[in-house]
C-alpha positions in Angstrom: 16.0 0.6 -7.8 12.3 0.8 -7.6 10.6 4.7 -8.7 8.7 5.4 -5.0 6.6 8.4 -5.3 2.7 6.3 -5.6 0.0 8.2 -6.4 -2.8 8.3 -3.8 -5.5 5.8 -4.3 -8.6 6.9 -6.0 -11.6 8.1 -4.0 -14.7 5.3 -3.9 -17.7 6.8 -4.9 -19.6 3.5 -5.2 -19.6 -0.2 -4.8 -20.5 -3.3 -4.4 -21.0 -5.8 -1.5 -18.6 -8.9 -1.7 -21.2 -11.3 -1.3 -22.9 -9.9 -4.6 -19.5 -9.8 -6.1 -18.9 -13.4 -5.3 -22.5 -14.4 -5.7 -23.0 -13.1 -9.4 -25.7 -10.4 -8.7 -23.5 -7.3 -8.5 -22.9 -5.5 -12.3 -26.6 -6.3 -13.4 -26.7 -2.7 -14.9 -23.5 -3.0 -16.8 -23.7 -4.2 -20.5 -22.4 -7.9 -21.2 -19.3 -7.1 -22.8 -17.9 -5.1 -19.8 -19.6 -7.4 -17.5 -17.3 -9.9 -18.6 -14.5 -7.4 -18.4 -14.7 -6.3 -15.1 -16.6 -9.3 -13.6 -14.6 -12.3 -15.5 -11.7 -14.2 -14.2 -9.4 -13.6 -17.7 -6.5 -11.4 -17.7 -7.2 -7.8 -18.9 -4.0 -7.1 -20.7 -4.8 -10.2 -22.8 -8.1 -9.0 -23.7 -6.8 -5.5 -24.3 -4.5 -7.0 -27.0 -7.0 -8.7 -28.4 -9.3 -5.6 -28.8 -6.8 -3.4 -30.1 -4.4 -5.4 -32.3 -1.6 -3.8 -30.3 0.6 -5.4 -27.7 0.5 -4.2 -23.8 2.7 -1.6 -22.8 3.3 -0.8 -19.0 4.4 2.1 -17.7 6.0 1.9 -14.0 4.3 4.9 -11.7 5.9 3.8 -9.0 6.9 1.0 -6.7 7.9 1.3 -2.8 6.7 0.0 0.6 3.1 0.5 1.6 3.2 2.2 5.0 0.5 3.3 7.3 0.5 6.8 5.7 0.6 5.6 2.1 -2.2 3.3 3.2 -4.4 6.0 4.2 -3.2 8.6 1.5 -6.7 8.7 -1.1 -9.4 6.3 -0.7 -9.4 2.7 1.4 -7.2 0.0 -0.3 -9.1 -3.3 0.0 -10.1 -5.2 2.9 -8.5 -8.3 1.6 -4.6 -6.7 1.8 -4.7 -7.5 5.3 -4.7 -10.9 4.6 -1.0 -10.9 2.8 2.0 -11.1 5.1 3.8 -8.2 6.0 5.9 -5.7 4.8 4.3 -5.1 2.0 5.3 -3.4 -1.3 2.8 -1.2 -3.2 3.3 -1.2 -7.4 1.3 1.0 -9.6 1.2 1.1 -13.6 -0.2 2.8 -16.4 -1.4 -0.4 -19.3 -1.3 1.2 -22.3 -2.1 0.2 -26.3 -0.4 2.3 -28.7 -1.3 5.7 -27.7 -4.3 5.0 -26.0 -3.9 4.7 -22.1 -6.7 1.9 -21.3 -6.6 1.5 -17.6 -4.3 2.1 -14.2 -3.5 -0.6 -11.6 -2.1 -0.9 -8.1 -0.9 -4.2 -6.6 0.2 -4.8 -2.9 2.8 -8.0 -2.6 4.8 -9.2 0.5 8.5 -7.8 0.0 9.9 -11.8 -0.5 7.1 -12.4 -3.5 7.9 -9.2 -5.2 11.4 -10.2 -5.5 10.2 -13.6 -6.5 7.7 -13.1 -9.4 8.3 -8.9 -10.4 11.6 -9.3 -11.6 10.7 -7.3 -15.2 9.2 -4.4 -13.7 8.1 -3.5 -17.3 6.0 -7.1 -18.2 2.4 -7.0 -17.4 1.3 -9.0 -13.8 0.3 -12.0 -15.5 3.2 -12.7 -17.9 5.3 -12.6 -14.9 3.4 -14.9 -12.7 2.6 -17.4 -15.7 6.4 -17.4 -17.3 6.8 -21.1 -15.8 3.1 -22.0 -16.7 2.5 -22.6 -12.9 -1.5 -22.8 -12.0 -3.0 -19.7 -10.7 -6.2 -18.8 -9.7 -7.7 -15.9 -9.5 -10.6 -14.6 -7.3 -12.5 -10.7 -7.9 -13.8 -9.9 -4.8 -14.6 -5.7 -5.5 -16.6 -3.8 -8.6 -16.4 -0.4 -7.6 -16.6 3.5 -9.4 -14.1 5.6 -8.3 -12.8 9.3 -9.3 -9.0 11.1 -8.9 -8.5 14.1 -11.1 -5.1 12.7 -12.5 -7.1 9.6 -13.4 -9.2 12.0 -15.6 -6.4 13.6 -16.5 -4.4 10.6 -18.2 -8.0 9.4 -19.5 -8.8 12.2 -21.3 -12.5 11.5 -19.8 -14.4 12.9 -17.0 -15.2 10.2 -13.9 -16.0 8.5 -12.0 -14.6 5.4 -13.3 -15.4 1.3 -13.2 -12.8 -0.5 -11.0 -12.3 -3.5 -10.0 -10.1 -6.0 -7.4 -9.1 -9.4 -7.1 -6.9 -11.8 -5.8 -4.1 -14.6 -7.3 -4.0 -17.2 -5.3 -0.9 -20.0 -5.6 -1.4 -23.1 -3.9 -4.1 -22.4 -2.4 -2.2 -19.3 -0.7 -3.3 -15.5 -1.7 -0.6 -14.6 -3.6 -1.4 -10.7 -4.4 -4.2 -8.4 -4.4 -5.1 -5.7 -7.1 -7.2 -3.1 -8.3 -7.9 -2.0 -11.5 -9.5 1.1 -13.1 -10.6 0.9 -16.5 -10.8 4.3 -19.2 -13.9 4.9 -20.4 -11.6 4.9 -24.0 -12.8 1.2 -24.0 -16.4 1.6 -25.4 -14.4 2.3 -28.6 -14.6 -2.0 -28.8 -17.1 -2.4 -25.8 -19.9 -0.4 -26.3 -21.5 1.7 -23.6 -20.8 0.6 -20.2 -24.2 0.7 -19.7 -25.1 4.1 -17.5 -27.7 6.5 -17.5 -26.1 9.9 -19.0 -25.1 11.9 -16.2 -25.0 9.2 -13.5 -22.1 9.2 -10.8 -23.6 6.0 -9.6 -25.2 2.2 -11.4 -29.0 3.2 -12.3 -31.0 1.6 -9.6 -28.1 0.2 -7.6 -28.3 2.9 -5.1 -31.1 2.0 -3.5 -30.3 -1.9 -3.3 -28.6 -1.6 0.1 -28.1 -5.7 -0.6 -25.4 -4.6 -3.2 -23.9 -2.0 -1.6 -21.4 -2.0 1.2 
């Protein structure tokens, strides 16, 4: 039996256009390594593992059916949900190394492919969809900053926060979307993301409207 109580989804204080996600021109403000991190199509809990030296660790929040009210509970979910065949199932995780909580996820999945591919509720995404090496590709369509206080709260950092969502695609067929939000604990390895001190939003992005939706 699946936990059910999911948090509401962070508030969206910023973000990009899809076209400039898709088109390479969104991020220009972040440094390179978290450019890579929130922009690249690798598997974050494979690069957290090889930052830290310690293995991925999730930690279930919660994982029930997405309803119209849980929808609408905190800020939007993604446009691209809509495109996944109801009823839908909302999971959400803590991904932790060791003692240090590095970032909180939430995935929406038809009910039939949750049964199929989340079988290990405790195994990060991506070793569950890759356990038969079957090809997967995966699209980011969102880089966002977004704030909750519990997000703060488990961060031990002030927001708002990078964030990111993208899609796996199987066959051709989207297969799942999700959003990530990454702790600002990661500069330990990364560096600075690359904001002005005291900036809620990118330097100079706000007045790109092309980059903003």
């Amino acid at each position: 039996m699946w936990a059910n109580q999911l948090l509401s989804s962070p508030s969206v204080i910023w973000q990009a256009s899809t076209d400039a996600v898709l088109g390479g021109q969104a991020g220009a403000v972040l440094s390179g390594a978290w450019r890579l991190m929130l922009l690249g199509d690798g598997s974050p809990t494979r690069h957290f593992q090889l930052l830290t030296g310690d293995p991925v660790e999730i930690e279930l929040i919660a994982m029930a059916p997405e309803t119209s009210s849980g929808a609408s509970a905190g800020g939007p979910p993604p446009a691209e949900i809509s495109e996944l065949e109801s009823p839908l199932l909302r999971r959400q995780v803590w991904l932790r190394c060791g003692e240090r909580t590095l970032a909180w996820a939430e995935s929406w999945w038809n009910q039939q492919q949750a049964d199929a591919y989340l079988l290990e509720r405790d195994q990060p995404i991506w070793r569950s969809l890759t356990a038969r090496r079957a090809e997967l590709f995966r699209e980011v369509d969102g880089l966002a900053r977004v704030d909750a206080p519990w997000l703060a709260e488990r961060f031990g950092h002030g927001g708002p926060f990078w964030s990111r969502h993208y899609r796996f695609f199987r066959g051709g067929k989207e297969l799942t979307v999700i959003r990530e939000v990454f702790s600002p604990e990661l500069e330990h390895w990364l560096g600075p993301a690359g904001l002005a001190a005291g900036s809620t939003q990118p330097q100079g992005l706000g007045l790109q409207a092309g980059l903003l939706q």
